[in-house]
C-alpha positions in Angstrom: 18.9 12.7 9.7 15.6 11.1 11.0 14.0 12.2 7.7 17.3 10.7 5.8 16.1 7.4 7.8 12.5 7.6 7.4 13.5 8.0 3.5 15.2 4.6 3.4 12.7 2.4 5.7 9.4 3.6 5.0 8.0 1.0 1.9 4.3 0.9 0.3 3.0 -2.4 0.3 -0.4 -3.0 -1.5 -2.8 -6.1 -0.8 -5.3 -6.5 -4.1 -6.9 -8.6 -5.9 -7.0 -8.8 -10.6 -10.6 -8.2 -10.0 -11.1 -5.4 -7.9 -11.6 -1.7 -9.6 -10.1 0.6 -6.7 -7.3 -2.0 -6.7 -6.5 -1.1 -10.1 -6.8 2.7 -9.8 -5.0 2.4 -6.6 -1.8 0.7 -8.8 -1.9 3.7 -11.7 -2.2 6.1 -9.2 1.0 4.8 -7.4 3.0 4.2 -10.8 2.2 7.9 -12.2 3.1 9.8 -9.3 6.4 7.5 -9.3 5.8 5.8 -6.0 7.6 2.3 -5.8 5.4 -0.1 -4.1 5.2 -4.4 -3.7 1.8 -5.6 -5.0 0.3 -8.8 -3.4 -2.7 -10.6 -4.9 -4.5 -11.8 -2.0 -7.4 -14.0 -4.0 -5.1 -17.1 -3.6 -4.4 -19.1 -1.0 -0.9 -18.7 0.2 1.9 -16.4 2.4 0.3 -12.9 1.2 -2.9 -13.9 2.0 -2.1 -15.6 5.0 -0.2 -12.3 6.2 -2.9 -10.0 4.9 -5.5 -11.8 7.2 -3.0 -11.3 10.1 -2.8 -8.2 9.4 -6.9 -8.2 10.0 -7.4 -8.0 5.9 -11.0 -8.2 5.4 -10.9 -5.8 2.2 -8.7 -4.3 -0.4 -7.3 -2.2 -1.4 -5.1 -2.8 1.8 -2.0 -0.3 1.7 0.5 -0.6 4.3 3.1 2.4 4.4 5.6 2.3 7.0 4.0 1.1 10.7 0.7 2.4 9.0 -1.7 0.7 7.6 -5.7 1.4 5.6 -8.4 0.4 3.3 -9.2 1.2 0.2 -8.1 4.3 -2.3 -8.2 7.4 -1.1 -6.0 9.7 -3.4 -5.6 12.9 -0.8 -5.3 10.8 2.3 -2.6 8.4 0.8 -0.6 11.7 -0.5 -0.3 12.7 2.5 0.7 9.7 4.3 3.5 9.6 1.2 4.2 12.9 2.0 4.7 12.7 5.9 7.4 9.5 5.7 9.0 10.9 3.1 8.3 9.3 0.0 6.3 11.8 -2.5 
């Protein structure tokens, strides 16, 4: 059951930017392996930016999985956080 739950909470949430090449290896990654995820450009001012900087945002890729949260695009380390909540 607390895998069942895990299943239905856990979301990816990415913070990039158009410019940024990890960013964009980081999104084809995600979309191959089938991984649903919410994108947020954070080079404009506005909420997602504002939120990424609360969330101490200094670089991106920032990926945000569940409670956790890293930088940058690490193909084994984010398969395994995938794995662990549920989600690959």
């Amino acid at each position: 059951m607390q895998q069942l739950l895990k299943q239905k909470t856990a979301r990816v949430v990415i913070y990039t930017t158009l410019k940024c090449p990890h960013c964009q290896h980081l999104k084809r990654w995600l979309k191959k392996n089938q991984v649903p995820f919410l994108d947020f450009n954070v080079a404009k001012p506005g909420k997602m930016q504002k939120r990424f900087f609360e969330l101490g945002g200094q670089s991106v890729p920032m990926i945000v999985i569940g409670d956790q949260q890293f930088v940058g695009f690490n193909p084994n380390q984010l398969k395994s956080v995938l794995e662990d909540e549920g989600l690959m």
